[in-house]
C-alpha positions in Angstrom: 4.1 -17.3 -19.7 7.7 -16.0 -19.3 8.4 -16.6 -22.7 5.6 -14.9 -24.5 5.3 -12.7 -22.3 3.5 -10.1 -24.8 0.8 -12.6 -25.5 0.5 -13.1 -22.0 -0.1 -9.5 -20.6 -1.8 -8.8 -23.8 -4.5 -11.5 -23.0 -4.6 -10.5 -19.1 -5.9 -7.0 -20.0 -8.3 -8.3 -22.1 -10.1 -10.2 -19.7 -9.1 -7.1 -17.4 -11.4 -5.0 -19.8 -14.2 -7.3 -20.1 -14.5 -7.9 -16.2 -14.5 -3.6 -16.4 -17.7 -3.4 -18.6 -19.2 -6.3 -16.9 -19.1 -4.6 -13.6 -20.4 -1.4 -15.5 -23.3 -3.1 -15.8 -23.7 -4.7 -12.3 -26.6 -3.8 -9.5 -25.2 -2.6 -6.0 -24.7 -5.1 -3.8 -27.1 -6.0 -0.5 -27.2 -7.1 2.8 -29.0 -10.3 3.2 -29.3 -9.8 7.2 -31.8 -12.9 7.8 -30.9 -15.4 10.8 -33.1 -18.7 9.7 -35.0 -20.1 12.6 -34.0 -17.4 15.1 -37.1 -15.5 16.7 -36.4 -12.6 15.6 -35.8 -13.0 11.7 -39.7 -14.9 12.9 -40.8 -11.2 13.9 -39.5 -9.7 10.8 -41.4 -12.7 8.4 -44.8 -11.8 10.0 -44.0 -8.1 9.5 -43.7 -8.6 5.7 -46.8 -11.1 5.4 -49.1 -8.5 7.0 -47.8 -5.6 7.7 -45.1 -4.7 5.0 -44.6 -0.6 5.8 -43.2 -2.0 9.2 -41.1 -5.0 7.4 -39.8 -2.3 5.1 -36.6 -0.1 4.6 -36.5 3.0 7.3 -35.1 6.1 8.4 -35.8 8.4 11.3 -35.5 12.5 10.9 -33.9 14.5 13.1 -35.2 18.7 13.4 -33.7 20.6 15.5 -33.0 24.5 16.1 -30.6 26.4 18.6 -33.0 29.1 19.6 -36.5 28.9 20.0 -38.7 26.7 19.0 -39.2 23.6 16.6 -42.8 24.4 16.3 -42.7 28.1 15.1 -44.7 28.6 11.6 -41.9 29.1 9.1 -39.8 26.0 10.6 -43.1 24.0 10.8 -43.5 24.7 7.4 -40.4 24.2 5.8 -40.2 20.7 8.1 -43.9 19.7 6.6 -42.9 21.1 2.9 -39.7 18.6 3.5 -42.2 15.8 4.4 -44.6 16.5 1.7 -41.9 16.2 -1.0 -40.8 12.8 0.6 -44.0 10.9 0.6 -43.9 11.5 -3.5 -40.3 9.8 -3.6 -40.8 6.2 -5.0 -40.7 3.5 -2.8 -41.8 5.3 0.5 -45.8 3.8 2.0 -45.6 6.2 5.5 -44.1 9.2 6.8 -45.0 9.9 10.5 -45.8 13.2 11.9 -42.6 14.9 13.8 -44.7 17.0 15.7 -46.4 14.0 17.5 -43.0 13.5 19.3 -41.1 16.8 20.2 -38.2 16.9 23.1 -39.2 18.8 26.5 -37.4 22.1 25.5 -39.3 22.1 22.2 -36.0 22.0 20.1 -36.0 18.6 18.6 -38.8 16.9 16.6 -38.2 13.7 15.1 -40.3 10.9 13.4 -39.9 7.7 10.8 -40.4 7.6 7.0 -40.9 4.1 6.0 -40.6 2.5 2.5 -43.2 -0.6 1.1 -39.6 -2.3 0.3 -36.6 -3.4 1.8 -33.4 -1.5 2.0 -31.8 -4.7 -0.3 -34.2 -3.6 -2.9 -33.1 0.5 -2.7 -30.2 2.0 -5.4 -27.7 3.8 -3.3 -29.5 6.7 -5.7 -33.2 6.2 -4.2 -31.0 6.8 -0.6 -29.0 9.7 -1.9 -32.3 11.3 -3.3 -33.9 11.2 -0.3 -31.5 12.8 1.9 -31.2 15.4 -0.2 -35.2 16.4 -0.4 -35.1 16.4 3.1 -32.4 18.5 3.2 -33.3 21.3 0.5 -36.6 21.2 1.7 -36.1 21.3 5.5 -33.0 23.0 6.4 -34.3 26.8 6.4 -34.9 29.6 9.1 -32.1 28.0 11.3 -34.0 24.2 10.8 -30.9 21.5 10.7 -32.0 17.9 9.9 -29.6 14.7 10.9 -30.8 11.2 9.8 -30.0 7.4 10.7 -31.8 4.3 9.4 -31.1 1.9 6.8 -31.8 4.4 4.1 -28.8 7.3 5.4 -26.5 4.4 6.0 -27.3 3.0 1.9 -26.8 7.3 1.2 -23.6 7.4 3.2 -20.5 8.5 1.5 -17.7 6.4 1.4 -14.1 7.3 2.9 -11.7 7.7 0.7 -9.0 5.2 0.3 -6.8 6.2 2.7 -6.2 2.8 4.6 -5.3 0.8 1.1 -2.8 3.4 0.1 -1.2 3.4 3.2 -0.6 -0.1 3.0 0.5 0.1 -0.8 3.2 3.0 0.4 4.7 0.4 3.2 4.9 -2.6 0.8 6.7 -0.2 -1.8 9.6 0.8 1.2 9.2 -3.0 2.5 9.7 -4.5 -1.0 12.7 -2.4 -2.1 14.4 -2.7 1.2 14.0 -6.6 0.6 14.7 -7.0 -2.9 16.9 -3.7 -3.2 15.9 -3.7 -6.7 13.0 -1.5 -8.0 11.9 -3.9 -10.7 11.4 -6.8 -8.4 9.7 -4.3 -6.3 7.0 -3.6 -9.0 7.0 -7.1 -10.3 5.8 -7.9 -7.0 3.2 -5.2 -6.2 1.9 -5.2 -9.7 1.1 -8.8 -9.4 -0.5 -8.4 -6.8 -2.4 -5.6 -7.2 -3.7 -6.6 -10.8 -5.0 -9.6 -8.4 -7.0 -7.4 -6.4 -8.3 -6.0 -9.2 -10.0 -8.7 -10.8 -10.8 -9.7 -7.9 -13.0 -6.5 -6.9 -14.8 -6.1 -10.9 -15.9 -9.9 -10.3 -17.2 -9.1 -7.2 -19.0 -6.1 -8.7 -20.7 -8.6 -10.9 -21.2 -11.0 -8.6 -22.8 -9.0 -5.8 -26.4 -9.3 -6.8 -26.4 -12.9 -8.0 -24.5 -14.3 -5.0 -25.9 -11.6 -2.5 -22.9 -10.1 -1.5 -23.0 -7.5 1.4 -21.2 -4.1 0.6 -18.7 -4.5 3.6 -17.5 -7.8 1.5 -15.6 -6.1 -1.0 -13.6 -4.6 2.2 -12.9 -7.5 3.6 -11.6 -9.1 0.0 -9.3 -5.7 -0.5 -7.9 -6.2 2.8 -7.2 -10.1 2.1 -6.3 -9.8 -1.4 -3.9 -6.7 -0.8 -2.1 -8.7 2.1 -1.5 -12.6 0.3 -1.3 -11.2 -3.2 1.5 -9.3 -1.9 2.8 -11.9 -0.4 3.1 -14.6 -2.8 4.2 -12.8 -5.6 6.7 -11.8 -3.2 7.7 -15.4 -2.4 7.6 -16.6 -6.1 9.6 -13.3 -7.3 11.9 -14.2 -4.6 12.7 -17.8 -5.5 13.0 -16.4 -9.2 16.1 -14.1 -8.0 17.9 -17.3 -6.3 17.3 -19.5 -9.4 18.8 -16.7 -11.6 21.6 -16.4 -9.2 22.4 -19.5 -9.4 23.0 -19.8 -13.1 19.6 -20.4 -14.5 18.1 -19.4 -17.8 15.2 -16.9 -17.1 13.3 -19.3 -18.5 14.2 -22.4 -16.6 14.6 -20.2 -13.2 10.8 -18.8 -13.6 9.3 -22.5 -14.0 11.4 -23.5 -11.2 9.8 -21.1 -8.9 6.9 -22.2 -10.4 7.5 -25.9 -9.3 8.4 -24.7 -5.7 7.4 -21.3 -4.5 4.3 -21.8 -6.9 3.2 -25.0 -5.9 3.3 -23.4 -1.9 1.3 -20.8 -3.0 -1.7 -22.8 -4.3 -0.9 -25.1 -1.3 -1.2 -21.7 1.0 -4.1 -20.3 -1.1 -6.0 -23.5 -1.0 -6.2 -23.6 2.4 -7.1 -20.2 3.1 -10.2 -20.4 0.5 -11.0 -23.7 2.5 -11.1 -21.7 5.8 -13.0 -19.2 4.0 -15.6 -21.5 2.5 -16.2 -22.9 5.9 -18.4 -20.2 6.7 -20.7 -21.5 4.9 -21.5 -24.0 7.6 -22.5 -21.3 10.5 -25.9 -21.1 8.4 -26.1 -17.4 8.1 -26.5 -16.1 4.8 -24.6 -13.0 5.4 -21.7 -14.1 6.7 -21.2 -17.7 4.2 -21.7 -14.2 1.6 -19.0 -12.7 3.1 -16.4 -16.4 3.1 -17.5 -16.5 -0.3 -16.3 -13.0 -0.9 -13.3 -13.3 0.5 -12.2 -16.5 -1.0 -12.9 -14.9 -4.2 -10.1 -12.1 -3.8 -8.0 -14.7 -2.6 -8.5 -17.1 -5.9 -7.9 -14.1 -8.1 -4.5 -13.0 -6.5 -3.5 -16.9 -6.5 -4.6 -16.8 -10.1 -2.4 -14.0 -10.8 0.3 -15.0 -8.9 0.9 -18.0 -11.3 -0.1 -16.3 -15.1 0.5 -12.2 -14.6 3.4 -12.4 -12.0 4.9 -15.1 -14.6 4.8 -13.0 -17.6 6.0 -9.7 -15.5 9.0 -11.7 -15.0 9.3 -12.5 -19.0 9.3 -8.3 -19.7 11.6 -7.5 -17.0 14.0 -10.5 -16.8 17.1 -8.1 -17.4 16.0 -6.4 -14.6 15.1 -9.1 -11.9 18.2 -10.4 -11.7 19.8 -9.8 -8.6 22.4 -7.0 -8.7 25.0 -9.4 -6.1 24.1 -12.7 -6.0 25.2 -12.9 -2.2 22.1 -10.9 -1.9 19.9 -14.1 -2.0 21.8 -16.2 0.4 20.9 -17.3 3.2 20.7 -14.8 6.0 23.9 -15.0 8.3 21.6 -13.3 10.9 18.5 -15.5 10.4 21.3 -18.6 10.7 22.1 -17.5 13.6 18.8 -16.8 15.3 17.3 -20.7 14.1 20.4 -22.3 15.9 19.6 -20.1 19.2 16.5 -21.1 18.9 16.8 -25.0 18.2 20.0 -24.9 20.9 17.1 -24.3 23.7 13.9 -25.2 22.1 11.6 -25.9 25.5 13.1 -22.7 26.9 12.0 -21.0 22.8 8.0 -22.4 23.1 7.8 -21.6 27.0 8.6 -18.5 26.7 6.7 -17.9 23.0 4.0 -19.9 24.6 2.9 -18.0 27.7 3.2 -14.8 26.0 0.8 -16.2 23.4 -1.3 -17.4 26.2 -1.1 -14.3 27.9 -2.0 -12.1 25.3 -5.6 -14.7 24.8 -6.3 -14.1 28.0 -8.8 -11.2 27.3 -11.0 -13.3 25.0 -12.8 -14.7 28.5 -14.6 -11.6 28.2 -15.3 -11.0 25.2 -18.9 -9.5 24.8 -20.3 -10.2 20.9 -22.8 -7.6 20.1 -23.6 -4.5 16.7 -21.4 -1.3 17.6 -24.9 0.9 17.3 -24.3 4.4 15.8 -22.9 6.0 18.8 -19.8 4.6 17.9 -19.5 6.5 14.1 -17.5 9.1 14.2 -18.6 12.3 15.3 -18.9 14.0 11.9 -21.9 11.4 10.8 -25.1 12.6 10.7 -26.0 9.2 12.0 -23.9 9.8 14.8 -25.5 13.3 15.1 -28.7 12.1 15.2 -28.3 9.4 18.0 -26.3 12.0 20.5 -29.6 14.2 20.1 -32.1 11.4 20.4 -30.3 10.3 23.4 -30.1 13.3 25.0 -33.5 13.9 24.6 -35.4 10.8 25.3 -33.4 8.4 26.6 -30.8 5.7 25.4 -32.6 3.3 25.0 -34.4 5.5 22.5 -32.2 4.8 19.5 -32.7 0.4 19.6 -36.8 -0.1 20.8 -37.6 -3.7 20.3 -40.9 -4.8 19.2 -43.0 -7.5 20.4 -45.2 -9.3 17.4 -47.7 -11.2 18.4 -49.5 -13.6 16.3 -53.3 -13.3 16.8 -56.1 -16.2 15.8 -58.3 -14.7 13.6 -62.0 -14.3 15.1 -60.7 -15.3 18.8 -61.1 -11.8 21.1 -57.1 -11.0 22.1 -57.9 -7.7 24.0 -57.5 -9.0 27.2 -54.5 -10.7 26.7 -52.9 -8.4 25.0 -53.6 -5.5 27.8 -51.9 -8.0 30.1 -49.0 -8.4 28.4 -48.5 -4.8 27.8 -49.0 -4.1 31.8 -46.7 -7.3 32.4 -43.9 -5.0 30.1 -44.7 -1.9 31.6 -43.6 -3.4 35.0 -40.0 -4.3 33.9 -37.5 -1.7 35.8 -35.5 -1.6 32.0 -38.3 -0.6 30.1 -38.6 2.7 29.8 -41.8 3.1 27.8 -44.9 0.6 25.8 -46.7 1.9 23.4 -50.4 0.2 22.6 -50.7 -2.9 21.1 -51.3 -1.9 17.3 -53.4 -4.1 14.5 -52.1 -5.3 11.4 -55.1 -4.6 8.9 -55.6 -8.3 8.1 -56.2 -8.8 12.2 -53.2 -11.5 11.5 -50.8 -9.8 13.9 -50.7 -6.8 16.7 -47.4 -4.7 17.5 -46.5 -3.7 20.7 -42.9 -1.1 20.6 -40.8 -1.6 23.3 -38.1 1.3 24.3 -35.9 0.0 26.6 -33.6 2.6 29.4 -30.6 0.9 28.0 -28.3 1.8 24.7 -29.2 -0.8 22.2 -25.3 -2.4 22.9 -25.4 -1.8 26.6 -25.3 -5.8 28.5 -28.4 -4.4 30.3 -30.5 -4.2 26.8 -29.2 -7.8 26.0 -30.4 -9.0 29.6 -34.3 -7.7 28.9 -34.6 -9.3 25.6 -33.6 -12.7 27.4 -35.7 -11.9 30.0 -38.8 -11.2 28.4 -38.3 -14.1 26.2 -37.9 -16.0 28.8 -39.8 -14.9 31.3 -42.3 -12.0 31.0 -43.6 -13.1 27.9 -44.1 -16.4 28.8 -46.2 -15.9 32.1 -48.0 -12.8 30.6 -49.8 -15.2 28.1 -50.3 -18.4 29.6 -53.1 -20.2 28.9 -53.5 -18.3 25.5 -53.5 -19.2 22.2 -50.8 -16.1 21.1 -47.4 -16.8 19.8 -45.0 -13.9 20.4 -42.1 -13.3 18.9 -39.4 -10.1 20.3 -37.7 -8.2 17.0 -36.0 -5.2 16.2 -32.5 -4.6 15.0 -31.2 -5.3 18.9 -32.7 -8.4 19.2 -31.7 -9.7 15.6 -27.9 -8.8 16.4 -28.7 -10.9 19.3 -29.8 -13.4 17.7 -27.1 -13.3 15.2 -24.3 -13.9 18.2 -26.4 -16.6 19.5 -26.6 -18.5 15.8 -22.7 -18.2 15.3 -22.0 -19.5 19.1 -24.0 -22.6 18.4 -22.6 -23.4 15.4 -18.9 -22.1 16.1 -18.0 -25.9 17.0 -19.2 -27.7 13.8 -17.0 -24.7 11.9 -13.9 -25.3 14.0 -13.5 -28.6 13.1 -14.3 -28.7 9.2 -11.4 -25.8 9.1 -8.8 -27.4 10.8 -10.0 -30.9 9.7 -9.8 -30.1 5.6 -6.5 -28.1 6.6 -4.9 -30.6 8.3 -5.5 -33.0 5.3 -4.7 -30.6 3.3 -0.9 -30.3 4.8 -0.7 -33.8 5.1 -1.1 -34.2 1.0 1.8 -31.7 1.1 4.5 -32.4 3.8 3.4 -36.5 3.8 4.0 -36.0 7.7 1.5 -36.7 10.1 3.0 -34.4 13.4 3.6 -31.0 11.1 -0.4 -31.0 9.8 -1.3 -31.4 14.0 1.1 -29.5 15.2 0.4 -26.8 12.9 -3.0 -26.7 13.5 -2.5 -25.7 17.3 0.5 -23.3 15.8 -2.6 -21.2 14.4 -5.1 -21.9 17.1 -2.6 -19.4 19.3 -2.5 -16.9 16.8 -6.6 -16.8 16.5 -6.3 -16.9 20.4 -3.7 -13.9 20.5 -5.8 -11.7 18.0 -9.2 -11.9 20.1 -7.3 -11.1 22.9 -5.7 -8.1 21.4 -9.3 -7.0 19.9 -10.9 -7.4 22.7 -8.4 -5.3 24.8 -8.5 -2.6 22.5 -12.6 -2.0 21.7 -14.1 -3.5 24.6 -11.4 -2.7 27.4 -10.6 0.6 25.8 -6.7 0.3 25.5 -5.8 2.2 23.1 -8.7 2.8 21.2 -8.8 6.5 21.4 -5.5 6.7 19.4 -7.1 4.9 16.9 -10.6 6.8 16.6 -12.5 4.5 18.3 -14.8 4.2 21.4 -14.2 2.0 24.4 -16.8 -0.3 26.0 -17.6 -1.4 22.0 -19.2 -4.9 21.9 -17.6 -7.6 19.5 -19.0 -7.6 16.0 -20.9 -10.9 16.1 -19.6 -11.8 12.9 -16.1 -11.0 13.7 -15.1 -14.0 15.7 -15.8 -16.6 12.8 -14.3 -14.4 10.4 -11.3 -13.6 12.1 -10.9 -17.4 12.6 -11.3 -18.3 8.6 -9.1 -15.7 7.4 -6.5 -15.6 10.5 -6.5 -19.7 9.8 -6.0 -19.6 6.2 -3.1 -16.9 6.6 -1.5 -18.3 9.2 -1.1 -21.3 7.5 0.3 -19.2 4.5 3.9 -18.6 6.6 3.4 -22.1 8.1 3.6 -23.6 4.3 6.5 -21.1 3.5 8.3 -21.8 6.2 8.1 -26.0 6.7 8.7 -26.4 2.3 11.9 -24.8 2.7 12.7 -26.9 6.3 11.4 -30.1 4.1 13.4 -29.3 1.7 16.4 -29.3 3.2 16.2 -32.6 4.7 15.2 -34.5 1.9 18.3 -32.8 0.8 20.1 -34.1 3.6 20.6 -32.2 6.1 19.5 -33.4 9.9 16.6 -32.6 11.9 17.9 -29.6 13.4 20.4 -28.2 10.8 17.0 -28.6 8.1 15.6 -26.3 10.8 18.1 -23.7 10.9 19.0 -23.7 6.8 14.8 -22.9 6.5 15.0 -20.1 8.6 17.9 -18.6 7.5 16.8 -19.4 3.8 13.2 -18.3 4.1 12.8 -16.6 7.5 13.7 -12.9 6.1 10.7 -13.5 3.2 8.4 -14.5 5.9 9.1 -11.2 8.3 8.9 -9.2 5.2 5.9 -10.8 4.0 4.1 -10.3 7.3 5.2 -6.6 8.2 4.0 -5.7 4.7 0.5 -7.5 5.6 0.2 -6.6 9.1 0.9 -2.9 7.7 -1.5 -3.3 5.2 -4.5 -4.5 8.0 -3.6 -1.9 10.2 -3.7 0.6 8.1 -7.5 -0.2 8.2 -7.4 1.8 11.4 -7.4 4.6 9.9 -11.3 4.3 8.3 -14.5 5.7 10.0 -16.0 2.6 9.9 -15.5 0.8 13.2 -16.0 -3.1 11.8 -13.2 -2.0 9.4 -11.1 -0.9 12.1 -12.0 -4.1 14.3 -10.7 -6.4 11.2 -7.9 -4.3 10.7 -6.6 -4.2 14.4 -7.1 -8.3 14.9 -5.8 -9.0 11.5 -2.5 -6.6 11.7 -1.7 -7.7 15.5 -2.1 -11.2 14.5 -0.3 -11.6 11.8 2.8 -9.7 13.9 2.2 -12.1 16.6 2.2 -15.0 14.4 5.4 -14.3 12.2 7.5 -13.3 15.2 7.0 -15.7 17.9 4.9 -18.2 16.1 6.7 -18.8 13.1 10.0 -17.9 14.1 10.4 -19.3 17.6 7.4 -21.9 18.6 7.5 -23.7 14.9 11.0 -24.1 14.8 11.7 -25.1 17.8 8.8 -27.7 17.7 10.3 -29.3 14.7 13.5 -29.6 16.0 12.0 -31.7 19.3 10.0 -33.7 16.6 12.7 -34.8 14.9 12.7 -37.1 12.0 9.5 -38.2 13.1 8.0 -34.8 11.8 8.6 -36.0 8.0 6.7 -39.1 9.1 3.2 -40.9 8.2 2.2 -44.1 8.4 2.2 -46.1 5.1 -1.1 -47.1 4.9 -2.0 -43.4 5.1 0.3 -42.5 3.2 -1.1 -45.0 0.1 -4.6 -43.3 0.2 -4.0 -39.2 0.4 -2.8 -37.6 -2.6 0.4 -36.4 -2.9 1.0 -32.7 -3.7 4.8 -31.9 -4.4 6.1 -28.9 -3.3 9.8 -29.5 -4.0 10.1 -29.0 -8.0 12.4 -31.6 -8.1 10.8 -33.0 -11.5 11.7 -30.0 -13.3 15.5 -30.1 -12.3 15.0 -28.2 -8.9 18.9 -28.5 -6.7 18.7 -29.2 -3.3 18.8 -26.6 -0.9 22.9 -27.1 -0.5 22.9 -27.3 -4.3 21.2 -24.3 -4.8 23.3 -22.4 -2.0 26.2 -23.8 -3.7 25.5 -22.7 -6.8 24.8 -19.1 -6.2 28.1 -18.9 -3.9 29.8 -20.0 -7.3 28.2 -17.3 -9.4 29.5 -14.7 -6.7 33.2 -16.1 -7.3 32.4 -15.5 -10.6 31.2 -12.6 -10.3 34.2 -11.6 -7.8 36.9 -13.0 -10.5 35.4 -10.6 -13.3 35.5 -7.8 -11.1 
């Protein structure tokens, strides 16, 4: 690659181009929201066998006026012309009558259009085509119209970039500051960014095949972005050292290759293994999402190790480090590793309990689906759920509905009037509406709106109760199966399906991971050790989260609303990636350490020539990440802010008290037992070298030495 490095470029935007008009081509991706076996994903099923207008995509109007009345002529018939023109708009079976449900002052009308198929099936076109009928139409004689529903969320526009380039601008400063050289600089970001590239066009293509949500190609910038950067940062900077040490351009980039190369697939692996073990929590839309990520990841460990390589080949002249001294090991970094190893139970107790303290808040963690009250206040969603609220209620926004499966030929009436009455009589319902008929007599609807704001712990409370409780007493002795639904119970639903299965993912993460480092360190303690390393990070970032959206600290400086509920999705997700990354620095960090004491050097002084070697990579490496998850923050969406708070605090947490207190100062008290594994294991897992040394690789104090010789050199011809 560094040699024909044309070719090599050359033949990377080709493949760049076709991925470009493949995506042209691509469908918009879809949210596959279906919990299998949960009650209310049962609910929706019987809605689309017999009743498909309710099963369908929806979106509920807003009208409103500041003076006077909704109901006056010319506002009633601009509002009916608006509703008119919709029920011609492909796709949509009902449109409800606004005037049927008007607020008390007689400003606000609202009501549901309803399509015969489901938002998955809708073109962010057929979405933006609606809204704007509505609104040409409707929004005369001082009419304004706000909308929520699937439908306005598929039309919504979406914010502009602002998080991304943020975090491109800090790697930029972090980079040079690091490097001090502008070409290893862009070396390093191009990489990385031609990673995240590919990785978003074959996500384009693959969105409709694989059923990829929309919010996955987020989550893959955010990844791909962060360890792109990263190890092209760590090969780029092993490149530098070989150079400055004497090597050929040639021979110093497949050296990198042998060692910082070989950690990066190591790293990468592992990360796409976490990734992939969402695919054992059995909901499609989050295994979508692992499989999303671990895509971005691939493609920025793909480029890492063909682009990155042939970068190097075209600027070679200008990679080379201006100083050699300026790739030595960090006097400072020295410095701080013996500290640390000197007093290594005083390092992880004091590490430790702020770790501890900082998970803490998980305990009350609340999972839940922030609801539209939390958009921001520009939205029209957000519009239209402060007006619906304020005029009928909170619980308004979230009604639940209550299918119930009817024998066909068997009388229901009486039952069903029971149940209803039985509903009616729970103090957190505020309204029932009559039990309604399917056409095909298969199934009757009964809409529940509840007092409570569909994310409020009192709105969770009824739909346990009246599963149950209510439910079950009000048909006893019946023959009717019922089945509560809605969007609130299906987020509830969702939380419930991850917590049960939460276990069975834990331990095929760490279990493949832990293999996984034992192939590569051919220790047994390091892979363990390691493991519970990580398990404080995940611990520290929930905390952190939860403080910040549930407990309200600090949220308002970020845009956000306190007394938000956890994404139900968030907690497995924020374990995959947070694993995988974690173990990222944890790789970094122990090849150097290893590598030093198979060069010689004792327990403790392998400890404190790692850190010093590769302990200023690994802050770097995490400030530029953490910076680029943070800068998430700075989005509308509140999931995107949620990721980008957990994932930038942790990865802070984890580089400067995990990584560079806890893991070295664990190592030391391990001793030359941490390089060890018993022989029998050690015969039957493969062995995965990360030291290079069949390509001519020095030892650590070889390589040292060798650069300190070039800088004499250097010193002489000055």
């Amino acid at each position: 690659m560094t040699t024909h490095w044309k070719r090599s470029l050359a033949g990377a935007l080709l493949v760049i181009v076709a991925l470009v008009f493949l995506s042209s081509t691509a469908e918009t991706p879809v949210d596959d929201f279906k919990i299998p076996g949960a009650e209310s994903q049962k609910a929706t099923d019987l809605f689309r066998d017999h009743a498909p207008s309710l099963a369908g995509a929806d979106a509920q109007l807003v009208f409103t006026v500041n003076d006077g009345s909704i109901s006056d002529p010319a506002r009633r018939a601009a509002i009916e012309s608006a509703l008119a023109d919709v029920r011609r708009l492909n796709g949509v079976s009902e449109v409800g009558d606004p005037f049927e449900q008007t607020s008390r002052d007689g400003r606000l009308a609202t009501t549901d259009v309803r399509w015969d198929v489901e938002a998955t099936e809708l073109e962010r076109e057929d979405a933006e085509k609606f809204e704007t009928t509505v609104r040409d139409a409707a929004e005369r004689d001082g009419v304004e119209v706000q909308m929520r529903g699937q439908v306005p969320d598929l039309a919504a526009q979406q914010d502009a970039p602002v998080g991304e380039l943020i975090g491109v601008a800090i790697a930029i400063v972090l980079l040079t500051l690091l490097f001090r050289s502008g070409a290893a600089m862009a070396a390093t970001l191009i990489g990385a960014l031609i990673g995240v590239m590919t990785g978003q066009l074959l996500l384009a293509i693959l969105a409709k095949p694989l059923g990829l949500p929309e919010f996955a190609a987020t989550i893959a910038i955010m990844l791909g972005l962060g360890a792109g950067i990263d190890y092209s940062l760590l090969i780029i900077g092993r490149y530098r050292e070989q150079v400055a040490a004497g090597d050929s351009p040639e021979d110093a980039s497949a050296k990198s290759a042998a060692t910082s190369g070989a950690s990066v697939v190591a790293a990468g692996v592992i990360v796409i293994v976490a990734l992939g073990g969402l695919l054992a929590i059995g909901i499609p839309l989050i295994g979508a999402l692992g499989i999303a990520a671990a895509i971005g990841v691939a493609c920025v460990v793909v480029s890492s190790l063909t682009v990155l390589p042939a970068m190097i080949g075209g600027l070679k002249k200008r990679l080379r480090p201006k100083k050699p001294e300026h790739v030595l090991p960090s006097a400072a970094l020295a410095r701080w590793g013996t500290l640390v190893t000197k007093r290594p139970y005083v390092s992880i107790g004091l590490a430790g309990i702020l770790m501890l303290a900082l998970a803490f808040p998980t305990l009350d963690m609340r999972l839940g689906q922030p609801d539209d009250g939390n958009q921001p206040a520009k939205n029209t969603q957000r519009k239209a759920y402060d007006q619906l609220n304020a005029a009928f209620g909170a619980g308004f926004s979230g009604p639940l509905f209550v299918t119930v499966e009817t024998p066909r030929g068997e009388d229901v009436r009486g039952a069903l009037t029971r149940l209803e009455g039985d509903l009616r009589s729970d103090p957190d319902i505020e309204s029932v509406s009559p039990a309604s008929a399917s056409r095909d007599g298969a199934i009757s609807t009964i809409f529940v709106t509840p007092k409570t704001a569909p994310q409020d712990e009192r709105t969770t409370a009824l739909v346990d109760r009246l599963r149950d409780s209510t439910i079950p007493a009000a048909v006893a002795g019946t023959s009717l199966n019922v089945y509560v639904g809605g969007q609130t119970a299906s987020f509830q639903d969702f939380s419930a399906k991850v917590s049960s299965r939460l276990p069975v993912f834990i331990a095929i993460v760490i279990g493949l991971s832990v293999l996984l480092l034992m192939a590569a360190f051919r220790s047994l303690w390091i892979p363990l050790i390691s493991a519970v390393f990580n398990l404080l990070s995940v611990g520290a970032a929930f905390g952190v989260t939860t403080l910040v959206f549930q407990k309200g600290w600090g949220a308002s400086l970020i845009g956000a609303e306190s007394d938000v509920p956890i994404i139900s999705f968030f907690p497995v997700m924020l374990f995959a990636i947070l694993f995988g990354l974690s173990m990222d620095y944890n790789v970094f960090l122990l090849s150097r350490v290893r590598e030093a004491y198979q060069g010689g050097d004792g327990p403790r002084d392998s400890v404190v020539h790692g850190v010093a070697r590769i302990g200023k990579v690994i802050l770097f490496a995490g400030l530029i990440m953490a910076s680029v998850f943070l800068a998430f923050v700075l989005t509308s969406d509140t999931i995107s802010k949620m990721f980008g708070v957990g994932l930038g605090f942790a990865i802070l947490l984890d580089v400067l008290f995990v990584r560079l207190v806890i893991a070295p100062a664990v190592v030391t008290l391990l001793g030359d037992k941490a390089w060890w594994m018993p022989a029998w294991m050690d015969r039957i897992i493969p062995n995965i070298s990360l030291d290079g040394h069949d390509v001519g690789v020095q030892t650590e104090e070889e390589l040292e030495a060798a650069i300190k010789q070039q800088t004499g050199e250097t010193e002489k011809v000055s």
